[in-house]
C-alpha positions in Angstrom: 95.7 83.3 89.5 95.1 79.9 90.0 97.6 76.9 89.3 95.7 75.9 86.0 95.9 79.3 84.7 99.6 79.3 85.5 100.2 76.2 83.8 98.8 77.3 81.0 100.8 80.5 80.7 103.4 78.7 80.9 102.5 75.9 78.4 101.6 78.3 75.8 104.8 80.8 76.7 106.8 77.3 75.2 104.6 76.7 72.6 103.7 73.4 73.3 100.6 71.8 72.9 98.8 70.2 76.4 99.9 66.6 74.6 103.8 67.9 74.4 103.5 69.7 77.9 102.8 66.2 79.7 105.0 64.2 77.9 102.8 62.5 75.9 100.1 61.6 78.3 103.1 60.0 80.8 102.4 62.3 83.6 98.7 62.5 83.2 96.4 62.0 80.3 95.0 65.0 78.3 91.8 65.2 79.0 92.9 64.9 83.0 95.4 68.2 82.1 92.9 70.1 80.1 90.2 70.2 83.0 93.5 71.4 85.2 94.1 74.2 83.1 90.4 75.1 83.1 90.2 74.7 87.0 87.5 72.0 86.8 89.9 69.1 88.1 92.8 69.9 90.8 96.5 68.7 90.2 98.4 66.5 93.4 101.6 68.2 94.3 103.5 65.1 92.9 102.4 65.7 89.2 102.5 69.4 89.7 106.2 68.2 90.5 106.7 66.5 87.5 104.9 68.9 85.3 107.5 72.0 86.4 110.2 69.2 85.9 109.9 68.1 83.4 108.9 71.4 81.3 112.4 72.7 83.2 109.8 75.1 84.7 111.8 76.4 88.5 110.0 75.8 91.1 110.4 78.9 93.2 109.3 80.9 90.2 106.5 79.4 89.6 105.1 79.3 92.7 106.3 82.9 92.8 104.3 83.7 90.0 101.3 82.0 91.8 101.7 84.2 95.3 101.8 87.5 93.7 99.5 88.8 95.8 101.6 87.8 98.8 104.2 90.2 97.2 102.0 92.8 97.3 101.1 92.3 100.9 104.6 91.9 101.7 105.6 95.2 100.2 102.3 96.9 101.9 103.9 95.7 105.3 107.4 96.7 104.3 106.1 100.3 103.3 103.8 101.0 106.9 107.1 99.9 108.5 109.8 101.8 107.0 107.1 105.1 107.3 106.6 104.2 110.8 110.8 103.6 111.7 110.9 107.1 109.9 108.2 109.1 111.6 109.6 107.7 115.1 113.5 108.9 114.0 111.7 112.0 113.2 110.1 112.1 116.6 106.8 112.4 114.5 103.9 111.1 116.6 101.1 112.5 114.3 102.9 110.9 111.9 103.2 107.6 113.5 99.3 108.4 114.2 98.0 109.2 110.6 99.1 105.4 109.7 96.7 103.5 111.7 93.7 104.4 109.8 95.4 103.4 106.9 96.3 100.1 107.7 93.0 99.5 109.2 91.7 100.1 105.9 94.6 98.0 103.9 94.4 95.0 102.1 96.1 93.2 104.7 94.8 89.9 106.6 93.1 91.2 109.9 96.5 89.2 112.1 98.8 91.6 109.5 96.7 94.8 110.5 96.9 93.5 114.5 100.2 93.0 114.2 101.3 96.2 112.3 99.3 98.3 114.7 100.4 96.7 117.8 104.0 97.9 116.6 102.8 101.6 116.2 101.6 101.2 119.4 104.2 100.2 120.5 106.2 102.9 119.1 103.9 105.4 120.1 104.3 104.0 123.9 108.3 103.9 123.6 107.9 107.8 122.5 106.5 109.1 125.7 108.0 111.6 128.0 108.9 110.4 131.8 106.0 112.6 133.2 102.9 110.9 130.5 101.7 108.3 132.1 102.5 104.3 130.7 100.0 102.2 129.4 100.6 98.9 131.5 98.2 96.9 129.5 99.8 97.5 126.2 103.7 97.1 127.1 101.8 93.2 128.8 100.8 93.1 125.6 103.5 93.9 123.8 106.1 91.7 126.0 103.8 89.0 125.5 104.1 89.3 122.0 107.6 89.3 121.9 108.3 86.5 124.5 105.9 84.5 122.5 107.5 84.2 119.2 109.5 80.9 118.4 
């Protein structure tokens, strides 16, 4: 969904026409708004501002609205993880296994699908038995990883 489209939703879910949903023309003129709403013309963030404002529209929810495919991905994450933290409870490597072909095939950004498959390697790694023999380029990895973040 684009921020046009949103706008729009939201115009129309107040029943306003685009000449009430801009305050007469004060925050930008008509015809400016109506190529917004049909994605020909892009809005600055300072009327975008004003817009929400003014049309007592909370920010948060509508950019929430707007990154609803970043929900998705969030929850996609959330869900690998939790099935991951439960398969290595269980002492479930086949488990822990199974789930990288699936998140190599997710919808997630290729960093996401590093990231989440790093960790069930890295759960796979924590799993072994004195006597299997470590991977020394994975736990570099993996402490690189961690000593990296901010």
């Amino acid at each position: 969904m684009t921020i046009g489209e949103l706008l729009k939703e939201y115009r129309i879910s107040q029943r306003k026409n685009q000449k009430e949903f801009i305050n007469n023309g004060k925050i930008v003129s008509q015809s400016y708004y109506s190529k917004v709403e049909k994605n020909i013309n892009s809005i600055t963030v300072d009327n975008l501002l004003y817009l929400l404002h003014y049309n007592n529209i909370p920010i948060w929810e509508f950019f929430s609205h707007l990154n609803q495919n970043d929900d998705i991905k969030k929850q996609e994450i959330e869900n690998f993880e939790k099935t991951m933290l439960a398969a290595f409870y269980d002492n479930n490597k086949e488990k822990i296994k199974s789930l990288k072909p699936l998140i190599k095939e997710s919808n997630l950004s290729e960093k996401n699908k590093e990231e989440e498959i790093l960790q069930l390697e890295a759960l796979l790694e924590s799993m072994k038995t004195p006597d299997e023999k470590s991977n020394t380029e994975l736990r570099n990895k993996i402490k690189d990883k961690i000593f990296s973040i901010p």
